[in-house]
Every structure is written in structure tokens, then in C-alpha cells.
PDB file of N, CA, C and O in Angstrom:
ATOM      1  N   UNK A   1       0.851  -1.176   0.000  1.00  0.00           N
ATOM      2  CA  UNK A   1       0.000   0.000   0.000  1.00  0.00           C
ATOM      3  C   UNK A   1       0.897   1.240   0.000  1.00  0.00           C
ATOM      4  O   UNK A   1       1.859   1.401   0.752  1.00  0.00           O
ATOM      5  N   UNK A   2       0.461   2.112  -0.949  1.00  0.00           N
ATOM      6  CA  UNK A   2       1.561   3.687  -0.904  1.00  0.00           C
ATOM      7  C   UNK A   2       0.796   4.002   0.318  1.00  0.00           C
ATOM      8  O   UNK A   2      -0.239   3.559   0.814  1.00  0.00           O
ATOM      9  N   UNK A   3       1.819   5.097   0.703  1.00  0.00           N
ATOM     10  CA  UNK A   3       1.942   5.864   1.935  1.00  0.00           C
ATOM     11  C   UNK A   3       1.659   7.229   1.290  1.00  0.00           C
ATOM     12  O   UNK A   3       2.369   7.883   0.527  1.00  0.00           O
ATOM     13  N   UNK A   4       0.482   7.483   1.772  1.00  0.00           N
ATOM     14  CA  UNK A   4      -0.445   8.654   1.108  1.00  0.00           C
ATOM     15  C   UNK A   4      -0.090  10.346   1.753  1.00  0.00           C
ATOM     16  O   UNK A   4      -0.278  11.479   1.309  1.00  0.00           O
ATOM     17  N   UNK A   5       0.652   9.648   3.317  1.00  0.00           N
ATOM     18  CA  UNK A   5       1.092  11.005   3.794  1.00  0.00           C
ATOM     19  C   UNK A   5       2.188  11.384   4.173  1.00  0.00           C
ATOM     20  O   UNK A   5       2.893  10.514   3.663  1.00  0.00           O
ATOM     21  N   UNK A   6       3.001  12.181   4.802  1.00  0.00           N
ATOM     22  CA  UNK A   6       4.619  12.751   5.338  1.00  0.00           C
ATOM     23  C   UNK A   6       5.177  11.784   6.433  1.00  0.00           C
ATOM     24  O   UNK A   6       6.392  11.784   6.630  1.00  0.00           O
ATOM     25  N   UNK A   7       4.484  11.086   7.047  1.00  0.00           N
ATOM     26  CA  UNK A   7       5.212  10.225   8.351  1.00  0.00           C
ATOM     27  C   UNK A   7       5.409   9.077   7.758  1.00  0.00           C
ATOM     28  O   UNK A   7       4.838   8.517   6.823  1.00  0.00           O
ATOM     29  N   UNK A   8       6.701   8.675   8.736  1.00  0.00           N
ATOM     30  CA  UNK A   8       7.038   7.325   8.574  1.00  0.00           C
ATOM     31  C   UNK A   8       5.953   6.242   8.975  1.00  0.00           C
ATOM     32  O   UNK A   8       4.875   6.522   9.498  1.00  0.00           O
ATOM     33  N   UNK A   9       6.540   4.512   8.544  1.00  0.00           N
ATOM     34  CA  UNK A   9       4.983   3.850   9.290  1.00  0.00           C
ATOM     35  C   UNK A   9       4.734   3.838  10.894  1.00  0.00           C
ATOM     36  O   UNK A   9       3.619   3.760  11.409  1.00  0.00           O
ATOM     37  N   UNK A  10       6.078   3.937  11.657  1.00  0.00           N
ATOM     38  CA  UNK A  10       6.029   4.266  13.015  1.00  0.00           C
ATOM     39  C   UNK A  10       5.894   5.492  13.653  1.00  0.00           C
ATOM     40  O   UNK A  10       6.312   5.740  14.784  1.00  0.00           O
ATOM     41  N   UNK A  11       5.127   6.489  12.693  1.00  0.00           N
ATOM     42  CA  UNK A  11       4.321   7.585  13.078  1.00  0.00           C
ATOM     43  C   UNK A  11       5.302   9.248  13.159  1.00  0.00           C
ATOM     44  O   UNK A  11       4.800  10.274  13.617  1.00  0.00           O
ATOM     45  N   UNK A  12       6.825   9.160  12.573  1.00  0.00           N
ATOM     46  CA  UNK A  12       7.415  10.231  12.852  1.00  0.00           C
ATOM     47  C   UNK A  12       7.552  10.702  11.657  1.00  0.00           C
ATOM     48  O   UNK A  12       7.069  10.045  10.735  1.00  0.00           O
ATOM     49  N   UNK A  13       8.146  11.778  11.411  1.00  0.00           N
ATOM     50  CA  UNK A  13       7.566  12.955  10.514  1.00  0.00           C
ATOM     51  C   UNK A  13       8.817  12.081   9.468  1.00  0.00           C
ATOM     52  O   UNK A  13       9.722  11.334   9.842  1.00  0.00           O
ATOM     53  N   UNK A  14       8.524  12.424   8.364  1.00  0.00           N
ATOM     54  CA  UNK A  14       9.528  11.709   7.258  1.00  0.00           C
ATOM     55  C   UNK A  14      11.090  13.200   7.112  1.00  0.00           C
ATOM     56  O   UNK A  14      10.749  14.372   6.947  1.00  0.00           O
ATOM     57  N   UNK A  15      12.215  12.922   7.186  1.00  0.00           N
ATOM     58  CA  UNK A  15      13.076  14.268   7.279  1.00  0.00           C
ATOM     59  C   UNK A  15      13.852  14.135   5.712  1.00  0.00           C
ATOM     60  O   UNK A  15      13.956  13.233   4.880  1.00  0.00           O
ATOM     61  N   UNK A  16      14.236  15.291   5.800  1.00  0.00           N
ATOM     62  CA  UNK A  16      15.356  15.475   4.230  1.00  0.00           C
ATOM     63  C   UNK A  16      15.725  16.282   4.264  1.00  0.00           C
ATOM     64  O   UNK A  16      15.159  17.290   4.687  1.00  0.00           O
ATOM     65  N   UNK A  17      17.895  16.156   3.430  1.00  0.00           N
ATOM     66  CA  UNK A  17      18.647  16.723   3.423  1.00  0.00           C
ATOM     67  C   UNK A  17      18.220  18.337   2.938  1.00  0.00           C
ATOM     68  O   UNK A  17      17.214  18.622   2.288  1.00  0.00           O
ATOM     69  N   UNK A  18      19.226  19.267   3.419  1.00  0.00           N
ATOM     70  CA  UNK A  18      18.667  20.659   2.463  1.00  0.00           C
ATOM     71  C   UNK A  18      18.866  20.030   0.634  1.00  0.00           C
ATOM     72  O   UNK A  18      18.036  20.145  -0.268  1.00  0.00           O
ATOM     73  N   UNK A  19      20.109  19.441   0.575  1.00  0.00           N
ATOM     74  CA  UNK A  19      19.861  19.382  -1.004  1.00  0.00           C
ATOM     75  C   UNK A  19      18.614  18.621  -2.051  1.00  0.00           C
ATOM     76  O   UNK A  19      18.286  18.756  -3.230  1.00  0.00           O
ATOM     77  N   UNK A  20      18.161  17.782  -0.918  1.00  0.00           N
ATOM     78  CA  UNK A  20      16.860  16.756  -1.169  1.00  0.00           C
ATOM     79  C   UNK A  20      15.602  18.235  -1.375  1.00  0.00           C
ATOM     80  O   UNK A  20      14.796  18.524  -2.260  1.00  0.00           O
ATOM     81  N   UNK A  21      15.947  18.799  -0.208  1.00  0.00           N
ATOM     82  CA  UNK A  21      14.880  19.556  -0.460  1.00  0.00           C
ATOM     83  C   UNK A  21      14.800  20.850  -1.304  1.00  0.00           C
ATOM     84  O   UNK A  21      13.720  21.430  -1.422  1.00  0.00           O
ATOM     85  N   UNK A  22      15.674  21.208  -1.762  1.00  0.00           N
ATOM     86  CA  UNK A  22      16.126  22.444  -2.597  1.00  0.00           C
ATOM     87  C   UNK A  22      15.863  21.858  -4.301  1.00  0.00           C
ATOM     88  O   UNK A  22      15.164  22.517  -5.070  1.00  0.00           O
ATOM     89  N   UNK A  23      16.349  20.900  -4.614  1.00  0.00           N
ATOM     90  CA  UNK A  23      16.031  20.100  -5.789  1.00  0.00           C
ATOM     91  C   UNK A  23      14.520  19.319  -6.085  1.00  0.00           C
ATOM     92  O   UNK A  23      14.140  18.834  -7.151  1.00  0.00           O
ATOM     93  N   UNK A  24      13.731  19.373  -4.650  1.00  0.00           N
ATOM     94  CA  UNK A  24      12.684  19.298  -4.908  1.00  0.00           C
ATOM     95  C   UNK A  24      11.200  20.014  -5.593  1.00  0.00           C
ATOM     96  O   UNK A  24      10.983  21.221  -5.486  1.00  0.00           O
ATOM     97  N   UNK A  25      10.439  19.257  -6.156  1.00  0.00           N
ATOM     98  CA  UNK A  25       9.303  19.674  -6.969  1.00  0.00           C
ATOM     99  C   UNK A  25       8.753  20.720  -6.187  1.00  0.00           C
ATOM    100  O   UNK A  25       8.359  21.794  -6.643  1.00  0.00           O
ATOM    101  N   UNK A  26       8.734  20.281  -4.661  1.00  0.00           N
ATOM    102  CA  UNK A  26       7.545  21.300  -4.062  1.00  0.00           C
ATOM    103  C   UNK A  26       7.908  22.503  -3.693  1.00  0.00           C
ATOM    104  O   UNK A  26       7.121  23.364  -3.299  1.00  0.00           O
ATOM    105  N   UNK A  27       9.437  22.670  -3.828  1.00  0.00           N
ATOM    106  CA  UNK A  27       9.647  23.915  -3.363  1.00  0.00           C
ATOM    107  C   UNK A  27      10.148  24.967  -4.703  1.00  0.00           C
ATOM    108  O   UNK A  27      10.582  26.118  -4.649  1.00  0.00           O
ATOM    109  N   UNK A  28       9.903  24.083  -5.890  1.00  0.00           N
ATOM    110  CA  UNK A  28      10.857  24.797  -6.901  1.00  0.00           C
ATOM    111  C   UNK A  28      11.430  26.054  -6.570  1.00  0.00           C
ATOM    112  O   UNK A  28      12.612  26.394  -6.540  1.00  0.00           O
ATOM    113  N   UNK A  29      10.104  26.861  -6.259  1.00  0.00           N
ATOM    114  CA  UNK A  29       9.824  28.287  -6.618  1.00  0.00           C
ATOM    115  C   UNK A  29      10.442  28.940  -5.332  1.00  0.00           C
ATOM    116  O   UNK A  29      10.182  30.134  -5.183  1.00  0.00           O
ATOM    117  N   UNK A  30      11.304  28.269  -4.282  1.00  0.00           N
ATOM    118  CA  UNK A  30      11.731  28.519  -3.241  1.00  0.00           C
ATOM    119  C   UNK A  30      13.079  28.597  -3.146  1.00  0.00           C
ATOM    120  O   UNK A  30      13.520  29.247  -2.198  1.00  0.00           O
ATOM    121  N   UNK A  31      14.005  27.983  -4.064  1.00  0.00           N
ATOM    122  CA  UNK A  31      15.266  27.186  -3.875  1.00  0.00           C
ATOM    123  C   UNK A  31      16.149  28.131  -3.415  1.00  0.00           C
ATOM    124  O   UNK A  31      17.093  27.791  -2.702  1.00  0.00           O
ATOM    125  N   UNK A  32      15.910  29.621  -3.828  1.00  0.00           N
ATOM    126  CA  UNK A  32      17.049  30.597  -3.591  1.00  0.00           C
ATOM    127  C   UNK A  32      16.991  30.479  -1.800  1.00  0.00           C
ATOM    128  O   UNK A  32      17.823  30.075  -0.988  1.00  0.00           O
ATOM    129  N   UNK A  33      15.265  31.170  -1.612  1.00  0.00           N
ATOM    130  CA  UNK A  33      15.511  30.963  -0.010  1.00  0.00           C
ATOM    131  C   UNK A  33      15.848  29.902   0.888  1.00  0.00           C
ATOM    132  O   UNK A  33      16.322  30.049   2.014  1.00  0.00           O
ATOM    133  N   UNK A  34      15.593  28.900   0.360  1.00  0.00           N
ATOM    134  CA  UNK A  34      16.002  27.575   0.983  1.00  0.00           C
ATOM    135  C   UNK A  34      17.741  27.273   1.323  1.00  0.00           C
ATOM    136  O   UNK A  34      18.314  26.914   2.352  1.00  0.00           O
ATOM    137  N   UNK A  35      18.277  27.631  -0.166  1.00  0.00           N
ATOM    138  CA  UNK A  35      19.488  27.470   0.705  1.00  0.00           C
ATOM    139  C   UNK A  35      19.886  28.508   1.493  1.00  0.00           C
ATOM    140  O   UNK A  35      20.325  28.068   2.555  1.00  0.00           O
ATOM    141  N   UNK A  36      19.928  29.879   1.423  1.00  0.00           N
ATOM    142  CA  UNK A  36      20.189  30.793   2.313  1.00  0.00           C
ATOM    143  C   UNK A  36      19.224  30.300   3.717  1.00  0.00           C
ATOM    144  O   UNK A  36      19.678  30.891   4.696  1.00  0.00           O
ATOM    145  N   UNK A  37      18.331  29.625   4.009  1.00  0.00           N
ATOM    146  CA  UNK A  37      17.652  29.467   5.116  1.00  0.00           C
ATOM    147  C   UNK A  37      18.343  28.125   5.390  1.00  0.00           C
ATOM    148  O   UNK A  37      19.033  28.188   6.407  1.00  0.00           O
ATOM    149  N   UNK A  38      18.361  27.038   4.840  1.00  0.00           N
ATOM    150  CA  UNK A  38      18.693  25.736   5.632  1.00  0.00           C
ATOM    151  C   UNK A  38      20.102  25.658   6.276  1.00  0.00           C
ATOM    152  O   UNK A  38      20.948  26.551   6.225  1.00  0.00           O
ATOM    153  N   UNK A  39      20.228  24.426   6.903  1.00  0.00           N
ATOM    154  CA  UNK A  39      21.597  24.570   7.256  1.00  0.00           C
ATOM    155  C   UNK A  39      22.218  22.944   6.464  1.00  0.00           C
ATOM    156  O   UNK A  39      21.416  22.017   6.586  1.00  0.00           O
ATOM    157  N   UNK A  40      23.201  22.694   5.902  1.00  0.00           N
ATOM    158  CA  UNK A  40      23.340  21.735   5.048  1.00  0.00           C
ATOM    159  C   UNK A  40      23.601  20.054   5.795  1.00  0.00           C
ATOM    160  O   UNK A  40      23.408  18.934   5.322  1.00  0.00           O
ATOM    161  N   UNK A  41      24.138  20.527   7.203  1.00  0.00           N
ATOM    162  CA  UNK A  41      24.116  19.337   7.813  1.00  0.00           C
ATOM    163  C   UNK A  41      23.028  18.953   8.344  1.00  0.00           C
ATOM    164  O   UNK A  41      23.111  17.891   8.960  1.00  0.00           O
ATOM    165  N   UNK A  42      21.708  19.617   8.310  1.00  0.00           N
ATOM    166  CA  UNK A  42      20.471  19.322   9.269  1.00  0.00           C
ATOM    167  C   UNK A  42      19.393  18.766   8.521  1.00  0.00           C
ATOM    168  O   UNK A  42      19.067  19.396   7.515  1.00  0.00           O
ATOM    169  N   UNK A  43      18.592  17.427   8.870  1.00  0.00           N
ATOM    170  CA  UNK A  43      17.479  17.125   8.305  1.00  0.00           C
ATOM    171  C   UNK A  43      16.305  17.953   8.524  1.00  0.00           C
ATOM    172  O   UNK A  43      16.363  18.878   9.334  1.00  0.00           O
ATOM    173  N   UNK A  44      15.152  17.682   7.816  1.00  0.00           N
ATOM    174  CA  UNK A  44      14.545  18.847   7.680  1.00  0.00           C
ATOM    175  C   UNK A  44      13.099  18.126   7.541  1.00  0.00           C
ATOM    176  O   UNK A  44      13.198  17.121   6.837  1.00  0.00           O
ATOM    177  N   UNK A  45      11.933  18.333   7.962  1.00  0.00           N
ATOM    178  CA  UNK A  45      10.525  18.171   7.584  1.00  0.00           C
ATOM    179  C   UNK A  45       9.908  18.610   6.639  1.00  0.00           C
ATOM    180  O   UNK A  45      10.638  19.427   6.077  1.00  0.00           O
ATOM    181  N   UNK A  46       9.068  18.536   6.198  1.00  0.00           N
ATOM    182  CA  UNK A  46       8.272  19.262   5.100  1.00  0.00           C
ATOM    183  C   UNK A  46       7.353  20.576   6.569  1.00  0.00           C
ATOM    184  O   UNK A  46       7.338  21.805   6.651  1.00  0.00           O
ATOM    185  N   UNK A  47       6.830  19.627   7.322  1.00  0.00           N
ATOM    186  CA  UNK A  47       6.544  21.231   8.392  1.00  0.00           C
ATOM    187  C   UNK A  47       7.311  22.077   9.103  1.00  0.00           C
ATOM    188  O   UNK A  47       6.966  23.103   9.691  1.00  0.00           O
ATOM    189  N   UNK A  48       8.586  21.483   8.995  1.00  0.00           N
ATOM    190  CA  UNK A  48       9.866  22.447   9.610  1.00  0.00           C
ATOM    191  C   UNK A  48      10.371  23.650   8.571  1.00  0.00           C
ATOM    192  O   UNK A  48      10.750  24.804   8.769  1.00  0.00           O
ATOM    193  N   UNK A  49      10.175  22.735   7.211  1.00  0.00           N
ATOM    194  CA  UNK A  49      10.985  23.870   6.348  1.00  0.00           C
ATOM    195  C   UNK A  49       9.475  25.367   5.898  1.00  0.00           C
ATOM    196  O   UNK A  49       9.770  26.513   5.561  1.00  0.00           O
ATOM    197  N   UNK A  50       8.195  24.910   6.028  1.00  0.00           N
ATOM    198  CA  UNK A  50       7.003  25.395   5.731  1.00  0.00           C
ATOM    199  C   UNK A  50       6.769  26.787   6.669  1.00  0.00           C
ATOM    200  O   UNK A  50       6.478  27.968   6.479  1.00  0.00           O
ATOM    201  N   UNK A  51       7.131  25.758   7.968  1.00  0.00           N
ATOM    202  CA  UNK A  51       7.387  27.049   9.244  1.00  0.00           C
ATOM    203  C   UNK A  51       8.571  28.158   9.177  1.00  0.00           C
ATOM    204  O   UNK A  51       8.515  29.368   9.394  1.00  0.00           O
ATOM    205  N   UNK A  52       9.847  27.195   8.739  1.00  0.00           N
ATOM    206  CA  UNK A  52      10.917  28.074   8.461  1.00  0.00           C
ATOM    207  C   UNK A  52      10.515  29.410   7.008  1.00  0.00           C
ATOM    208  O   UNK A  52      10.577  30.636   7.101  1.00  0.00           O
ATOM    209  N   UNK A  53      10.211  28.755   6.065  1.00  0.00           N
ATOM    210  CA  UNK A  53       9.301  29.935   5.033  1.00  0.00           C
ATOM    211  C   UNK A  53       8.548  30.725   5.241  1.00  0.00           C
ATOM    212  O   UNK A  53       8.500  31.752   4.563  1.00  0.00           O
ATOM    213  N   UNK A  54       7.757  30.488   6.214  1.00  0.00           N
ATOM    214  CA  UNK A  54       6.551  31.398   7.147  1.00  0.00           C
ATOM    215  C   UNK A  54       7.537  32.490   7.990  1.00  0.00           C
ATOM    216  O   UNK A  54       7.473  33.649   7.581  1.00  0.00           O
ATOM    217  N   UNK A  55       8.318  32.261   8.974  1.00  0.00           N
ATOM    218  CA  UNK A  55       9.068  33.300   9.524  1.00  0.00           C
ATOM    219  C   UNK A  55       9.869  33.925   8.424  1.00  0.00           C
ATOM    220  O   UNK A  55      10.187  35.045   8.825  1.00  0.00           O
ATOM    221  N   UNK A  56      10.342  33.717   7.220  1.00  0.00           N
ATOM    222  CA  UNK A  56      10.931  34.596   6.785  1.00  0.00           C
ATOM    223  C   UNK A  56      10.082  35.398   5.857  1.00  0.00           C
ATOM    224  O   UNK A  56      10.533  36.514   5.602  1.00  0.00           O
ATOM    225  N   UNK A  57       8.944  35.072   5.294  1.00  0.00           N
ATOM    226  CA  UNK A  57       8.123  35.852   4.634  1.00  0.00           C
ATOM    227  C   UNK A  57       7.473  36.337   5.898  1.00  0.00           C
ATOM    228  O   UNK A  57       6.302  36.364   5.518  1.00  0.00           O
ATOM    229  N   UNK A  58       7.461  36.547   6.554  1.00  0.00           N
ATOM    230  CA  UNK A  58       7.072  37.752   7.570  1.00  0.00           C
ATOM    231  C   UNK A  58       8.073  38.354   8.128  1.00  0.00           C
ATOM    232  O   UNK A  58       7.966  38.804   9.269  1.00  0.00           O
ATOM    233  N   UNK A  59       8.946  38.434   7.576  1.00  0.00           N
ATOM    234  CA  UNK A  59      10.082  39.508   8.309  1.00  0.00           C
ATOM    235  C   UNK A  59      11.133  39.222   9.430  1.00  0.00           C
ATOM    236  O   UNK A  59      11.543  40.073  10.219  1.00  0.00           O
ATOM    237  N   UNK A  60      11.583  37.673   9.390  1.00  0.00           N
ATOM    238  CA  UNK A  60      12.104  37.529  10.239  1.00  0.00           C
ATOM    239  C   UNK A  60      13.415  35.989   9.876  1.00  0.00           C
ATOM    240  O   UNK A  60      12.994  34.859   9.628  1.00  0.00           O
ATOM    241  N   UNK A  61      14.570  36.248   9.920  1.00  0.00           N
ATOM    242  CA  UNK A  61      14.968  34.849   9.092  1.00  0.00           C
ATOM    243  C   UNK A  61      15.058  34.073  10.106  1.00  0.00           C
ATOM    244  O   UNK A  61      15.670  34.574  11.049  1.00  0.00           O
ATOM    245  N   UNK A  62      14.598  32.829  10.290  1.00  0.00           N
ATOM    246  CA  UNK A  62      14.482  31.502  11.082  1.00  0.00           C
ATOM    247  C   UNK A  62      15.493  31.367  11.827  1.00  0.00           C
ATOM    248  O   UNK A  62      15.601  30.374  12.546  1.00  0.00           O
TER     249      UNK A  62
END
């Protein structure tokens, strides 16, 4: 059965590299801020990096 949502099957959030996530589909339109925002050794959530985008489009870098 696909796994329809972000968590692993033991219920924790699924994580990825900044470069996983900078090369990704969902953020295309993001990539500049992403790398200036991520840090390259740190895994990352899809709601960590969403929140991290939210503080900086309001005026504040993460």
C-alpha cells in the first residue's frame, strides 16, 4: 500500500537533506531561499521547512 502522507509507518515525521529539499518539486519556486535558510548538515521536515518559510516571509529569518 503507498503511503499517502509525510510520516514514517512508526508515526514520525519523514526528514530530508537541504539538497533533497532544494532540488525538490515542491519547493521549486523557493530554492534561492532555501538554501540561504537551511543549514546543510540538518534534516529537515516538510513542516519544519514550511514554518521556516513562514518566519521569513514575515520579516524575520528563522
Amino acid at each position: 500500500m503507498a503511503r499517502t502522507n509525510n510520516t514514517q509507518a512508526n508515526g514520525e515525521a519523514l526528514t530530508f537533506a537541504k539538497d533533497q529539499l532544494v532540488q525538490s518539486k515542491k519547493y521549486i519556486h523557493r530554492r534561492d531561499a532555501l538554501n540561504a535558510l537551511l543549514d546543510g548538515g540538518k534534516s529537515y521536515s516538510f513542516a519544519e521547512v514550511d514554518n521556516i518559510l513562514k518566519q521569513f516571509d514575515e520579516g524575520g529569518k528563522a
